[in-house]
Kinemage of the C-alpha trace (Angstrom):
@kinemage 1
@onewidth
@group {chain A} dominant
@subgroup {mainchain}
@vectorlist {calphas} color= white
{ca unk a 1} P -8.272 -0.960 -19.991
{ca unk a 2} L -10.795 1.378 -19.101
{ca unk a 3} L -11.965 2.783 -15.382
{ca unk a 4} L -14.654 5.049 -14.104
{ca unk a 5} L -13.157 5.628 -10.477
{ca unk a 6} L -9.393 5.932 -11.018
{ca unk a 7} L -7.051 6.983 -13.355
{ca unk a 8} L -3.361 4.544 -14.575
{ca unk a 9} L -0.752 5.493 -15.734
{ca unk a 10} L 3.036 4.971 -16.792
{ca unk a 11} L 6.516 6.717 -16.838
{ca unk a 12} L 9.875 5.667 -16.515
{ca unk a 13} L 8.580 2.007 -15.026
{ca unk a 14} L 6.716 3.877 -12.544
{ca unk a 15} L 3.319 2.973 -12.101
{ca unk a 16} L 1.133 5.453 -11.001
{ca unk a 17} L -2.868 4.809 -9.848
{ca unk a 18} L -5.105 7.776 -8.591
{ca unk a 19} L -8.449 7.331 -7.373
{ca unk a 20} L -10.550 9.690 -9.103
{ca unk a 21} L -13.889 10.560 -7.197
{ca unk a 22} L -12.802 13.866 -5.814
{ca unk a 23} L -16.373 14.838 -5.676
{ca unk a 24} L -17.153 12.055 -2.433
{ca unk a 25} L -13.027 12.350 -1.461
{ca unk a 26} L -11.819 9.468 -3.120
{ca unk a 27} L -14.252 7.135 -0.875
{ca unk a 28} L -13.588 3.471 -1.963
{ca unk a 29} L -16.964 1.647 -3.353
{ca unk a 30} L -17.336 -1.934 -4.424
{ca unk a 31} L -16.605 -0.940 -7.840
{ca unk a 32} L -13.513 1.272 -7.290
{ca unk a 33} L -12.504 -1.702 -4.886
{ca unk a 34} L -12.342 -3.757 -8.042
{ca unk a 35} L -11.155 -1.741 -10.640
{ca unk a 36} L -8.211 -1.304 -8.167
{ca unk a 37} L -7.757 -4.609 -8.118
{ca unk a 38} L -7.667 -5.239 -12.064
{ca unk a 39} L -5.542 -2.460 -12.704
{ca unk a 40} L -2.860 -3.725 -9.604
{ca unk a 41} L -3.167 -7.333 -10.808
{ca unk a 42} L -1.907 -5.450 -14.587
{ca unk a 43} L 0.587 -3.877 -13.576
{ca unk a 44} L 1.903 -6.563 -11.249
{ca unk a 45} L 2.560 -9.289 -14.344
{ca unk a 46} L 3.841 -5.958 -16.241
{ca unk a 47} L 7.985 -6.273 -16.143
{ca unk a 48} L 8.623 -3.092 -16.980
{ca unk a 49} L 6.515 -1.626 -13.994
{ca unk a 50} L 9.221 -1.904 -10.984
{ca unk a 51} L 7.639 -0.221 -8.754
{ca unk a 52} L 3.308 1.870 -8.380
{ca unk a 53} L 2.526 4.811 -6.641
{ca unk a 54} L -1.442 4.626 -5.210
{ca unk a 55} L -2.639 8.782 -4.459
{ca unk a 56} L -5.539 11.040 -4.622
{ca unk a 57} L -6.654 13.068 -6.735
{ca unk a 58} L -7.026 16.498 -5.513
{ca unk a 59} L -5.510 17.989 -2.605
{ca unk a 60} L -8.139 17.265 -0.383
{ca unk a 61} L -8.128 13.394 -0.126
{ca unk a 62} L -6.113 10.260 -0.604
{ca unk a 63} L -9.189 7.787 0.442
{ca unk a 64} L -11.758 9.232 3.361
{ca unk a 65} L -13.131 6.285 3.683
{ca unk a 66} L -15.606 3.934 2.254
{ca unk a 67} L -19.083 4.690 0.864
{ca unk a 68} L -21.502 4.277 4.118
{ca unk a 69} L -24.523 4.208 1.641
{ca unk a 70} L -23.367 1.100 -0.101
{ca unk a 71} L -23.575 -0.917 3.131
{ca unk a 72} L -25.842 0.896 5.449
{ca unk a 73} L -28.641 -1.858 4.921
{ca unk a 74} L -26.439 -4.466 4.739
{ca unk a 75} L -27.208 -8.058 6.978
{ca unk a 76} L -24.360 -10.049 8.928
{ca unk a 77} L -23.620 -12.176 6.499
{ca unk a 78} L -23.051 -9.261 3.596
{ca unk a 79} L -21.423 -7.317 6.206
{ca unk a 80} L -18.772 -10.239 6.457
{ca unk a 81} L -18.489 -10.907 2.798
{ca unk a 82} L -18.244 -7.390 1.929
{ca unk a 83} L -14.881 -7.451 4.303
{ca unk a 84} L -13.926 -10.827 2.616
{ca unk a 85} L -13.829 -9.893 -0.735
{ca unk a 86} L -11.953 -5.866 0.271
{ca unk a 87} L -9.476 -8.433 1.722
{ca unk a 88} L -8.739 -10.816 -1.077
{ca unk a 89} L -9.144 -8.308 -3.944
{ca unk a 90} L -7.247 -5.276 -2.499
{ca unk a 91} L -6.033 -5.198 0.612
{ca unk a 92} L -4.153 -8.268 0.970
{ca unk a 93} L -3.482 -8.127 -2.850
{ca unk a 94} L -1.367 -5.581 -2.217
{ca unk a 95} L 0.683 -6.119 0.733
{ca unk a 96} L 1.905 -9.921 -0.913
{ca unk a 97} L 2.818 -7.833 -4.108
{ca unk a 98} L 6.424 -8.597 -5.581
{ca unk a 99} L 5.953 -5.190 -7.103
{ca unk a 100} L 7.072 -1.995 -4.258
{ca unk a 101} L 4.271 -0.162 -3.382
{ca unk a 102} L 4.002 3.155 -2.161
{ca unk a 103} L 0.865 5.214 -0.495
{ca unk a 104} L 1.328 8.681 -1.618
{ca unk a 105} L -1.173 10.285 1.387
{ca unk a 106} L -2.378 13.531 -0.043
{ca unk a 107} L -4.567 14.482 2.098
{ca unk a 108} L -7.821 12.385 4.186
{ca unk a 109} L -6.940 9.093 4.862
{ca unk a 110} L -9.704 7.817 6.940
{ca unk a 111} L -10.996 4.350 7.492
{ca unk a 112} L -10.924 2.326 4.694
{ca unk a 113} L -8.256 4.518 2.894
{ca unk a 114} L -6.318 4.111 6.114
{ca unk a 115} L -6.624 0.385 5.675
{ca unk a 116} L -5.567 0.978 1.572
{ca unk a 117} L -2.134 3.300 2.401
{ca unk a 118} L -1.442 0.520 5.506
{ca unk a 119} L -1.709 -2.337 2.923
{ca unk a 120} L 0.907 -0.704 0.828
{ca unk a 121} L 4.506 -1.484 1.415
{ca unk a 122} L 4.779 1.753 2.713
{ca unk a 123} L 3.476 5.391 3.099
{ca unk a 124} L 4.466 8.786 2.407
{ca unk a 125} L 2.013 12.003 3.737
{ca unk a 126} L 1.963 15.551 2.772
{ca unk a 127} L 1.375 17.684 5.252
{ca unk a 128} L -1.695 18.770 5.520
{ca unk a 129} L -2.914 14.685 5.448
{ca unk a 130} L -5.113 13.246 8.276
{ca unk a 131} L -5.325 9.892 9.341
{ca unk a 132} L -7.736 7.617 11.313
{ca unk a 133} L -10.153 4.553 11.500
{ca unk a 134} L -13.654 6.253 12.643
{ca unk a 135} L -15.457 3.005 12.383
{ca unk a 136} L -16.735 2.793 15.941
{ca unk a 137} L -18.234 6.250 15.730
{ca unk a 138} L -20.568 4.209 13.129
{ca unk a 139} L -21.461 1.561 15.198
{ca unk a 140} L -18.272 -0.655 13.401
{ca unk a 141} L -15.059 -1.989 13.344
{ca unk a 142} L -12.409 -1.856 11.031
{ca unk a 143} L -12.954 -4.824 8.338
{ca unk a 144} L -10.530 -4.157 6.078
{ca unk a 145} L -7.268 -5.145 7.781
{ca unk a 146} L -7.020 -1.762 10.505
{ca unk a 147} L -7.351 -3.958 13.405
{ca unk a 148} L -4.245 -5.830 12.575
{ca unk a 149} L -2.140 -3.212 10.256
{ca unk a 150} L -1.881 -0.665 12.473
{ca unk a 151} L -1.116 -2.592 15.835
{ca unk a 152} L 1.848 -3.381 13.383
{ca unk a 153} L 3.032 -0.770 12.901
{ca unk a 154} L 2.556 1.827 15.945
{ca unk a 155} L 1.963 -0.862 18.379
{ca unk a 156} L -1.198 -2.105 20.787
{ca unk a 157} L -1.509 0.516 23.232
{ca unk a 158} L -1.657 3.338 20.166
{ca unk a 159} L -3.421 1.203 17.728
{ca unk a 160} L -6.587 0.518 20.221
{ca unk a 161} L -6.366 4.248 21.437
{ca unk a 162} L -6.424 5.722 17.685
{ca unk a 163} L -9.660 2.865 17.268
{ca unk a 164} L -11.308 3.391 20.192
{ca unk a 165} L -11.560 7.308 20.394
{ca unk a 166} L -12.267 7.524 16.196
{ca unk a 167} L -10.019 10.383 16.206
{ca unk a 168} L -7.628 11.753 13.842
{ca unk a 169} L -4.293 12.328 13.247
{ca unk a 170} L -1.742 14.813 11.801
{ca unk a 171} L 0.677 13.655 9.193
{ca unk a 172} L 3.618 14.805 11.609
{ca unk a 173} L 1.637 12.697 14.444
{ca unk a 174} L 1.841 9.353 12.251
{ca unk a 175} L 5.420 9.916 11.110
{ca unk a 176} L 6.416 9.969 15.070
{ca unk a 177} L 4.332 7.055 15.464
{ca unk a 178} L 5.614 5.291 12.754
{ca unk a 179} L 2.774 4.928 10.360
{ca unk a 180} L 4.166 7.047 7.926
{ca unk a 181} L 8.167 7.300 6.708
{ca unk a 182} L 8.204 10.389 5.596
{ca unk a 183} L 6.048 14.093 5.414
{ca unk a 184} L 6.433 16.730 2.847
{ca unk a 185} L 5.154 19.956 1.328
{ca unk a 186} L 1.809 18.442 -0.460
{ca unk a 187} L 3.583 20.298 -3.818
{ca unk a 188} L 6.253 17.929 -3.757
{ca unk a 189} L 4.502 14.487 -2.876
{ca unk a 190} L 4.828 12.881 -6.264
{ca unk a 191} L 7.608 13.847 -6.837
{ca unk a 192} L 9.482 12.927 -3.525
{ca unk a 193} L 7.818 9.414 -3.726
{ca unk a 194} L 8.683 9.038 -7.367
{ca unk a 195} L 12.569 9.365 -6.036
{ca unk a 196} L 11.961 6.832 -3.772
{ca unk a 197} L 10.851 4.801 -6.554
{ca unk a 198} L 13.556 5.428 -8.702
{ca unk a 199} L 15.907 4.559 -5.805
{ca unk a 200} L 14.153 1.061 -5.459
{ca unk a 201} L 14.000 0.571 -9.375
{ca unk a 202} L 17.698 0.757 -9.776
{ca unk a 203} L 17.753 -2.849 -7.157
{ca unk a 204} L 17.157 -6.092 -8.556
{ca unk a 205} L 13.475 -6.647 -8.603
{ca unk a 206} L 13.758 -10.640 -8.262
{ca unk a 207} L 15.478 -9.580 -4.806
{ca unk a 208} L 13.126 -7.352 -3.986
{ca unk a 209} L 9.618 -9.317 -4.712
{ca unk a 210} L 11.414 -11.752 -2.060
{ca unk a 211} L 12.355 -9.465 0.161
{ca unk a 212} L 8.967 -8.551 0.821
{ca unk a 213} L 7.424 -12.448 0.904
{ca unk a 214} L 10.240 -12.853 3.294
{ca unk a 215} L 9.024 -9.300 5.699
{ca unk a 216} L 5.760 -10.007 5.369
{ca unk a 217} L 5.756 -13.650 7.013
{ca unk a 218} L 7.185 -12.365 9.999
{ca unk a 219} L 3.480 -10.901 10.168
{ca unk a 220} L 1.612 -14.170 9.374
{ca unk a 221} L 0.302 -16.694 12.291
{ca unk a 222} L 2.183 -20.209 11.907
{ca unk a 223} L 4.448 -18.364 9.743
{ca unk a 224} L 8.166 -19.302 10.410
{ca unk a 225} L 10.218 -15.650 9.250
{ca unk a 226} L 13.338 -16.693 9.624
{ca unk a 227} L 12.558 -20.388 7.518
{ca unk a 228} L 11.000 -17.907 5.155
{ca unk a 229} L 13.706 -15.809 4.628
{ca unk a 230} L 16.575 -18.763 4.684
{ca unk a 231} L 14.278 -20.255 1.914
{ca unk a 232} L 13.913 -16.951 -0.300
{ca unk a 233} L 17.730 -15.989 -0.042
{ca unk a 234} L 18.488 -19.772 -1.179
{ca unk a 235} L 16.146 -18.991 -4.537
{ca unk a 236} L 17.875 -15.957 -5.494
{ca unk a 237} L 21.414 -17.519 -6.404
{ca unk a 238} L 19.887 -19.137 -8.889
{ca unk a 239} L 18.955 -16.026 -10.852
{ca unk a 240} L 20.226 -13.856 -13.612
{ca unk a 241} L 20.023 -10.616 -11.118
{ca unk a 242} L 22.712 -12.374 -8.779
{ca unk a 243} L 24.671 -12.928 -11.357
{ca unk a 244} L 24.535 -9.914 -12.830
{ca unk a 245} L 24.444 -8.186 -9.220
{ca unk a 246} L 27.847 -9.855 -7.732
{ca unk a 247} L 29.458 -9.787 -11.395
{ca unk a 248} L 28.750 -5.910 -11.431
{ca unk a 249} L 30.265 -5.130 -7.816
{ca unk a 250} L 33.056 -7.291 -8.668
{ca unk a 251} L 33.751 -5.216 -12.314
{ca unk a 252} L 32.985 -2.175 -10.157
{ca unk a 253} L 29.985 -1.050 -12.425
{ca unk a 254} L 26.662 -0.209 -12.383
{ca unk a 255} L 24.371 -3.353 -12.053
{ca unk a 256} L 21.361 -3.981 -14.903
{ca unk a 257} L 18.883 -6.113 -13.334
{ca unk a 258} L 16.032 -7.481 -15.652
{ca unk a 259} L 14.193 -9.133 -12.878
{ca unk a 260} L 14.718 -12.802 -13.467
């Protein structure tokens, strides 16, 4: 499969996707939007992928936003499909992944790139990364999930504070606040975040697709968490990753987990 605006790649069932217009700093477009998409929605039915890393490339930028020119003429209605289909192809693609996703932040992460390392599972920064959603300073709100995402995770009063003022935020700022789990040295961002995906890859990944259904619906309006999770925990003793999980502790040996 071939892209214009970001790059794929493989190692060690690691799947790694950069977005590849360092020129504009990474800014999302419609077509980068959906390239995203088809190269997610490849790796997802992959089973030897257990677990994608989404970065930057270059050191100044993981996403600074969307492309303002591709929507600066743009009518109600487009305005409101344009959100739509960001939504349903990418941004809440990702979050109901079974496969772990991690934002590797390396550097800008404004607006819409905001909204793209929030819809990951979660987010690691380097330190020089700055975060926002400017959107009001435009005359516009967040459409592709900040107003919700980030309430979630730093709460109300700092969510509509961050929105309101359009200001950013340092990488050490975001980790107090939550938003991010860890900072490093931007030298050693893949590589930190690829041993957090190792960590995760040696877990069944059965277990851990329905781990995050079952996080997730605690999120979700009319969404019962706690029927969610009583219902996902029931599934997994039927699989071949329980047994070979519970057979493994009880042999005292390292579990091999195939997924199913």
């Amino acid at each position: 499969m071939n892209f214009e605006n970001i790059l794929v790649s493989q190692e060690n069932g690691i799947g790694q996707i950069t977005i590849n217009r360092p020129s504009k700093l990474n800014a999302l477009t419609t077509a980068t939007i959906q390239e995203l998409h088809n190269a997610l929605e490849s790796l997802e039915n992959d089973d030897t992928i257990r677990a994608l890393i989404i970065t930057g490339e270059g050191e100044k930028a993981f996403v600074a936003g969307a492309d303002i020119a591709e929507f600066a003429n743009f009518s109600v209605q487009e305005g409101a499909q344009l959100a739509v289909q960001g939504h349903e192809l990418l941004f809440d693609f990702i979050e109901n992944m079974r496969t772990p996703t991690i934002a590797a932040i390396n550097g800008f992460a404004l607006g819409g790139g905001l909204e793209l390392a929030m819809a990951c599972h979660f987010r690691v920064a380097s330190d020089n990364a700055k975060m926002g959603l400017p959107e009001v300073s435009l005359g516009v709100i967040p459409g592709y999930g900040g107003t919700q995402r980030l309430p979630q995770l730093v709460g109300k009063g700092r969510a509509m504070e961050m929105i309101m003022t359009a200001g950013m935020i340092s990488a050490e700022e975001a980790f107090r606040m939550g938003l991010v789990n860890h900072v490093v040295p931007q030298a050693e961002l893949l590589n930190f975040t690829k041993g957090i995906a190792t960590k995760i890859m040696r877990n069944s990944p059965y277990a851990i697709g329905r781990a995050i259904k079952a996080i997730n619906a605690n999120f979700k309006d009319g969404v019962n968490g706690y029927e969610t999770e009583i219902r996902n925990f029931g599934k997994c003793f039927a699989t071949e990753d329980f047994k070979e999980g519970t057979t493994a502790f009880l042999e005292k040996r390292k579990a091999e987990f195939t997924g199913k």
